[in-house]
C-alpha positions as CSV (number, residue, x, y, z in Angstrom):
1,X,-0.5,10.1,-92.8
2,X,0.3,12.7,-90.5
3,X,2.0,11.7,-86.9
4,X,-0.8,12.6,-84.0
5,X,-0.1,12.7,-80.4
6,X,-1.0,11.9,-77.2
7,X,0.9,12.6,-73.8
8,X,2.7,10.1,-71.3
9,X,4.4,11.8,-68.5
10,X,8.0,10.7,-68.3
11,X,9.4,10.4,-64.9
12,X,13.1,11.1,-64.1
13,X,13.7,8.0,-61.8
14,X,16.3,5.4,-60.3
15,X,15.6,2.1,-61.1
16,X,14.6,0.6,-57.9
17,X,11.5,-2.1,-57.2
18,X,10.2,-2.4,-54.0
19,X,11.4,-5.7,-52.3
20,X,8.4,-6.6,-51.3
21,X,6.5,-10.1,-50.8
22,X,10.1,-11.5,-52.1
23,X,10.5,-14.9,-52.8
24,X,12.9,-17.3,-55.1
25,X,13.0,-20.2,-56.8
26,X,16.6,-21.7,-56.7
27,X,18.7,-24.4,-58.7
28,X,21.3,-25.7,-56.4
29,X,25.1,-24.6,-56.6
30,X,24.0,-21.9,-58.9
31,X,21.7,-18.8,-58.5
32,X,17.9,-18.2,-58.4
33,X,15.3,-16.7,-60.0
34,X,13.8,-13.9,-57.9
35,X,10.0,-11.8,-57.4
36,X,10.3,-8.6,-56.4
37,X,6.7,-7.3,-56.6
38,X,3.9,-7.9,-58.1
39,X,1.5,-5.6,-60.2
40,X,-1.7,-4.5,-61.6
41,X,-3.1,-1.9,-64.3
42,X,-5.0,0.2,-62.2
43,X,-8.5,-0.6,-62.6
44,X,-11.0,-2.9,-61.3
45,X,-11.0,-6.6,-63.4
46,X,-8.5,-5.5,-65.4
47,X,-5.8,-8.6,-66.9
48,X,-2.7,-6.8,-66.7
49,X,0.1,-8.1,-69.1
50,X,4.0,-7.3,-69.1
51,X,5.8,-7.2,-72.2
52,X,9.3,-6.0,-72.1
53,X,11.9,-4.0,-69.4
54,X,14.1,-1.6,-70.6
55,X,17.5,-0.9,-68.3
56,X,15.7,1.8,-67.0
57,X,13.6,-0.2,-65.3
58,X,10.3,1.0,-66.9
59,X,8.0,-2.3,-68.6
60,X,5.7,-1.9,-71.4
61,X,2.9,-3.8,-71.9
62,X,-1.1,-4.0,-72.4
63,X,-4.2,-4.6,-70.3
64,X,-7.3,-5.6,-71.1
65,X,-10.2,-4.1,-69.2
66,X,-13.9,-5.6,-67.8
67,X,-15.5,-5.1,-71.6
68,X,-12.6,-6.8,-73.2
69,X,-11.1,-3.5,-74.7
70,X,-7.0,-3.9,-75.0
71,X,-4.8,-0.8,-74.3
72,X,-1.0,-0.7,-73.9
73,X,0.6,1.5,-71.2
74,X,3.9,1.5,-69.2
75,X,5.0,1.1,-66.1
76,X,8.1,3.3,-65.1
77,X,10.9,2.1,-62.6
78,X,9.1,3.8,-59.4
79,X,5.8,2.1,-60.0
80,X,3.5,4.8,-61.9
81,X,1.6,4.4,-65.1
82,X,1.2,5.8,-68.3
83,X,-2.1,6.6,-69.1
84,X,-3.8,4.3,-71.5
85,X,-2.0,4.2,-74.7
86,X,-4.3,3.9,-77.4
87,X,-3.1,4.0,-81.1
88,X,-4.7,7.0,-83.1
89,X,-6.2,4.6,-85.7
90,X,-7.2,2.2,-83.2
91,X,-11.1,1.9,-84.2
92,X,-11.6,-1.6,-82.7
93,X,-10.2,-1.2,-78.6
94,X,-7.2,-3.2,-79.6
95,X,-4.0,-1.3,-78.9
96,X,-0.9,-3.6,-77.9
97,X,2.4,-2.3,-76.2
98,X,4.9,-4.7,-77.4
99,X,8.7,-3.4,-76.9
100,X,10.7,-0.7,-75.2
101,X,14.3,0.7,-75.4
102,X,16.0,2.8,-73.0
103,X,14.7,6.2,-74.8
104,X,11.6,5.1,-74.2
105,X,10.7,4.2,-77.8
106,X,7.3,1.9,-77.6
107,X,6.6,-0.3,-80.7
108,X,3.5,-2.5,-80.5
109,X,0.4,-3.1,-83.0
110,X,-3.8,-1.8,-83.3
111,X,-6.2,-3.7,-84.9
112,X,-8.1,-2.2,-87.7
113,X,-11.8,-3.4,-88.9
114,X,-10.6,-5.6,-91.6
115,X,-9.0,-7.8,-88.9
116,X,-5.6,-6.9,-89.7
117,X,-2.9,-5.1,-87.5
118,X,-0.7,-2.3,-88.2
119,X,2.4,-1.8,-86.5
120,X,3.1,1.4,-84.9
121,X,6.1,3.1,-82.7
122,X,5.6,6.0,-80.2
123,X,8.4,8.2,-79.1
124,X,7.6,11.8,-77.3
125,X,4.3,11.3,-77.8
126,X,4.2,11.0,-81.3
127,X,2.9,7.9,-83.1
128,X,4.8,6.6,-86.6
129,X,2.6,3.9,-88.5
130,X,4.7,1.0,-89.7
131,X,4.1,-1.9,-92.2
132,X,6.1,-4.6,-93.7
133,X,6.1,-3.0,-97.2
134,X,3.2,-5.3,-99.5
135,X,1.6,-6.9,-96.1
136,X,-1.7,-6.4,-95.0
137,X,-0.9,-7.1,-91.3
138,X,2.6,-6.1,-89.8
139,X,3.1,-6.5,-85.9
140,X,5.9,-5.0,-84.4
141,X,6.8,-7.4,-81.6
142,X,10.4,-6.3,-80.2
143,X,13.3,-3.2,-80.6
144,X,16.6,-2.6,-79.0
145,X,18.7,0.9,-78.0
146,X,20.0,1.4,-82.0
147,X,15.9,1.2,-83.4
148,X,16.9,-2.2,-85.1
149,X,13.0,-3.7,-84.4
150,X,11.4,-7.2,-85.2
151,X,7.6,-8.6,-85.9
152,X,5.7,-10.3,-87.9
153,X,3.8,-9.9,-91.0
154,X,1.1,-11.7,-93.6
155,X,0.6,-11.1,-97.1
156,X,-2.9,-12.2,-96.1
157,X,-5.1,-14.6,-94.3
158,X,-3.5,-13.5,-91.3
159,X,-0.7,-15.8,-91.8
160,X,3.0,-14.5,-90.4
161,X,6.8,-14.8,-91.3
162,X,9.1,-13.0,-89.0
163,X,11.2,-10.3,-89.9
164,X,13.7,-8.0,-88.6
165,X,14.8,-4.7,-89.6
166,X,18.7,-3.7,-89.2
167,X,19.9,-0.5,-89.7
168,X,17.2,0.2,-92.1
169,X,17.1,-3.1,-94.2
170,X,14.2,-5.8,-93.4
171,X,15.2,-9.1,-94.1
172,X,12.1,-12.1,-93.9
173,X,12.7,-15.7,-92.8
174,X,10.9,-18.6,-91.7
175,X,12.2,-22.0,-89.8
176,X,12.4,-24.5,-92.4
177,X,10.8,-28.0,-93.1
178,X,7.2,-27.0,-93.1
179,X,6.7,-24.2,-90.5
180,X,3.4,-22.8,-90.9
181,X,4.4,-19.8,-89.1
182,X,7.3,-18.2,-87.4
183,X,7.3,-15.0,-85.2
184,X,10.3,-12.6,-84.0
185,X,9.6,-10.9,-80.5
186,X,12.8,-9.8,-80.1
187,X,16.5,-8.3,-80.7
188,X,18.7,-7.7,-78.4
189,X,22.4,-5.0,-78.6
190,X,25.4,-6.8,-78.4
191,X,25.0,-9.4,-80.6
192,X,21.8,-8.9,-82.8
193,X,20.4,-12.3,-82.4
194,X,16.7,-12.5,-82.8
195,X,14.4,-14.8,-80.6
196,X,10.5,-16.2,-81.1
197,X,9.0,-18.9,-82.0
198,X,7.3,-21.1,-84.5
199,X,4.5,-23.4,-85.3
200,X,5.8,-26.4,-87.6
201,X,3.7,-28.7,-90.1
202,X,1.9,-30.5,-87.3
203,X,0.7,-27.5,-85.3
204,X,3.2,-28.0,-82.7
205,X,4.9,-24.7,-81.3
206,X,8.3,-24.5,-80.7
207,X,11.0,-22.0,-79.8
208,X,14.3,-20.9,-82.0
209,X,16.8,-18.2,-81.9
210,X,18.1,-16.2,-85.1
211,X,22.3,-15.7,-84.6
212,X,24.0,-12.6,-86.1
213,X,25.3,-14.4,-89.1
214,X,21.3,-15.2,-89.4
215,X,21.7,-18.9,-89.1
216,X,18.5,-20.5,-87.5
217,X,18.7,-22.6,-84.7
218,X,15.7,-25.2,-83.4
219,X,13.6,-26.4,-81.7
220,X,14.1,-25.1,-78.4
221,X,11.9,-27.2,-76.1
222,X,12.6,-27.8,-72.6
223,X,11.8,-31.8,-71.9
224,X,8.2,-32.4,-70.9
225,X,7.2,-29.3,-73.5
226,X,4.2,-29.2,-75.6
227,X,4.4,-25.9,-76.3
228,X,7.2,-23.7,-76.6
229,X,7.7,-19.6,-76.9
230,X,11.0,-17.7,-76.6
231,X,9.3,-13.9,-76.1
232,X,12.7,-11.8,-74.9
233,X,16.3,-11.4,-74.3
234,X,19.0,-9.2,-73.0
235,X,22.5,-8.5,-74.4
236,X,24.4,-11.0,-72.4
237,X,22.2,-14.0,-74.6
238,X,19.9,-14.6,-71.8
239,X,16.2,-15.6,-73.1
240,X,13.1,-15.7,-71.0
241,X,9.6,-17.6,-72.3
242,X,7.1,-20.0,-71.4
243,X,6.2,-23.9,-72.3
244,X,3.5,-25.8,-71.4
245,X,3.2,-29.4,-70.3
246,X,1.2,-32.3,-71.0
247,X,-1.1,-31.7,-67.8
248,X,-2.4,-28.2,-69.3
249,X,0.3,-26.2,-66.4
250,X,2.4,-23.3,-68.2
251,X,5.7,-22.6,-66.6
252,X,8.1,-19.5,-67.0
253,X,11.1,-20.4,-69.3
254,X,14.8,-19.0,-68.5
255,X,17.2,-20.1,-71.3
256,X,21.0,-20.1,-71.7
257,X,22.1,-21.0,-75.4
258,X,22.5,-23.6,-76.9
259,X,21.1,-26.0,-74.6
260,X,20.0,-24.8,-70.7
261,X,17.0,-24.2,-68.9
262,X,15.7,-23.5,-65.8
263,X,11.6,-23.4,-64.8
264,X,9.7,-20.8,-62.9
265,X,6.5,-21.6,-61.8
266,X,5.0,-18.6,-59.6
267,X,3.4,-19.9,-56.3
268,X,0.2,-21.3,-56.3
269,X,-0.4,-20.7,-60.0
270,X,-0.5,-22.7,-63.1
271,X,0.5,-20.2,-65.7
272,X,3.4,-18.6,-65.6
273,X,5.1,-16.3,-68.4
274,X,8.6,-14.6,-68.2
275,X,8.3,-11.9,-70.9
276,X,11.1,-9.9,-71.0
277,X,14.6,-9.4,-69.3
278,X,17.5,-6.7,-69.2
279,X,21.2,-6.5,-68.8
280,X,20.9,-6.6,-65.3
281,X,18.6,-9.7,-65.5
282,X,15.5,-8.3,-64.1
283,X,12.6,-9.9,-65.9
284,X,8.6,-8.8,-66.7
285,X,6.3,-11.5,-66.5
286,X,2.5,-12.5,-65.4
287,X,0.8,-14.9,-63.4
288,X,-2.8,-15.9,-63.6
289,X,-4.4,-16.6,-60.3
290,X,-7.2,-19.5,-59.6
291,X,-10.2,-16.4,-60.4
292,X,-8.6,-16.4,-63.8
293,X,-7.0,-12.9,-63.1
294,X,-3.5,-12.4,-64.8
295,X,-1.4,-9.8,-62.6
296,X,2.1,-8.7,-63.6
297,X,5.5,-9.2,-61.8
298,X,9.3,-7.8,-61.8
299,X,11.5,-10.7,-60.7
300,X,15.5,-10.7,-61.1
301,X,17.9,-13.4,-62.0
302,X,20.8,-13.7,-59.0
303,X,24.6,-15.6,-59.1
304,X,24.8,-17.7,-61.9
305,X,22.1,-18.3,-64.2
306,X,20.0,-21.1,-63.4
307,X,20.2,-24.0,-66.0
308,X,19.3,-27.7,-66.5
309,X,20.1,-29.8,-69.8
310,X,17.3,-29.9,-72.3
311,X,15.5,-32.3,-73.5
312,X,15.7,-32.4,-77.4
313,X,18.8,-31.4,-79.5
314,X,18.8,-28.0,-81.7
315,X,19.3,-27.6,-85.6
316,X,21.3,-24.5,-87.1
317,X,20.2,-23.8,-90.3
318,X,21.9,-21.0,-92.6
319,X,19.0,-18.5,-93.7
320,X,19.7,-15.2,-95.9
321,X,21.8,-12.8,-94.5
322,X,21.1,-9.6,-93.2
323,X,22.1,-7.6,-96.2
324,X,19.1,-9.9,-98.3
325,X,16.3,-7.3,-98.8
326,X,12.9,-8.5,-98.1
327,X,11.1,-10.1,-100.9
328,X,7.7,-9.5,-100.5
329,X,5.9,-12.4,-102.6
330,X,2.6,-13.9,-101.6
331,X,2.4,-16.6,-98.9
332,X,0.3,-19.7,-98.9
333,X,0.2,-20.4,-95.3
334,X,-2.7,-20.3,-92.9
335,X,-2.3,-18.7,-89.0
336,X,-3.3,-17.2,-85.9
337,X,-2.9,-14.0,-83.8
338,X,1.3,-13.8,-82.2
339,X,1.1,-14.9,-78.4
340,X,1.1,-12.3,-75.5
């Protein structure tokens, strides 16, 4: 298929945020978790929702306007937008911005027809098609500064393994003992280690992280969790998420392997997500206020990262390395659309 383009005008910047409406959320002796500004695709009743921050300072993510049509776009480190970014074979209004590096690369996933996605990268304007090779749906959820990537995939039925691609070979895994689907959302420099989560044998969703030898380690479920997801992390090993708790509230999720966490709640809100962080520990995330409006926010983590013990244990488990091609044999498994 040949590439086609559209154009997204790059801005030289620093990476600065306004420090405005600033407050923090603090764990004693330690350091706090910090809102710089909040944000919104322009556009009236549109949900805007952050995906990932680069170093730069510039956050991809999606929006989904008054009619319910999805398009990605990014926001660059002095506050401007992209235009709507809208995949070339997108023939549904379902365009997803997904990941960002520090060259700007955007990886994300369209929706076709059939029901399936298709993953898709966009550098300098030019979009590159990708799929898992036998799939019928590949999502491309996260890539770092060497165009190692991770996703998801289903060999049909819309049911997903994760995957990640280093230096050109895709290796598959899932969590073991039953999962009925696990997702990768995303790989960080230093250290290669993979984070997402899964849904096991009872429909319960939990977090893991995938270590550079590619042993698996889970669940990661802060105490009080129902419902765990580990979306993003930056090359120091710090992961941001969300849970939810028995009384229906969903709280931002800052991780420290093996076993810390700290909770952010946004003021006055009962959903909170913490999408994606950077070296410097600034962090993309959304809120949705009591109208049912989700807005976006740049927050940062300052000191020492915030932690508290968690409240179930974690098991490593030794999947195939990262030389292990991908096999790509049908899957039995049933499954639903990755979380935003």
């Amino acid at each position: 298929m040949k590439p086609k383009q559209i154009i997204i005008s790059i801005l030289a910047v620093l990476f600065a945020f306004p420090l405005m409406g600033t407050f923090a959320q603090q764990a004693p002796n330690s350091g706090s978790i910090e809102v710089i500004t909040t944000f919104d695709y322009p556009g009236t009743g549109n949900l805007t929702l952050p995906q990932k921050i680069n170093e730069r300072g510039d956050v991809v993510g999606e929006f989904i306007d008054s009619n319910g049509v999805t398009r990605a776009f990014v926001r660059f480190s002095d506050g401007s937008f992209s235009d709507p970014i809208v995949d070339p074979n997108d023939t549904v209004g379902f365009t997803e911005g997904r990941g960002i590096n520090n060259s700007r690369t955007v990886c994300g996933d369209y929706a076709s027809s059939d029901g399936n996605n298709h993953g898709f990268f966009l550098s300098g304007g030019t979009f590159t098609e990708y799929a898992v090779p036998g799939a019928v749906s590949t999502t491309v959820l996260g890539i770092n500064d060497v165009a190692d990537f991770t996703g998801s995939f289903s060999y049909g039925g819309g049911i997903f393994q994760g995957f990640v691609s280093v230096g050109g070979t895709i290796t598959s895994f899932s969590v073991p003992g039953g999962a009925l689907q696990t997702l990768a959302y995303e790989i960080n420099n230093s250290t290669q280690m993979v984070v997402g989560y899964y849904i096991d044998s009872s429909g319960i969703v939990h977090g893991y992280f995938r270590d550079a030898n590619g042993a698996l380690h889970f669940p990661i479920d802060p105490s009080g969790s129902t419902a765990t997801i580990l979306f993003g992390l930056n090359n120091r090993n710090w992961v941001v998420g969300r849970y939810a708790d028995s009384s229906g509230v969903t709280h931002g999720l800052f991780f420290v392997p093996p076993n810390s966490f700290t909770t952010f709640d946004y003021p006055g809100s009962t959903f909170t997500s913490l999408n994606g962080i950077n070296a410097q520990g600034f962090i993309c995330g959304r809120y949705t206020d009591a109208s049912g409006i989700a807005h976006g926010f740049i927050a940062r983590v300052t000191g020492t990262p915030p932690t508290k013990e968690a409240g179930t244990e974690m098991k490593p488990y030794n999947s195939p390395s990262l030389a292990t091609p991908l096999n790509p044999s049908p899957s039995a498994w049933g499954g639903a659309m990755p979380a935003r």
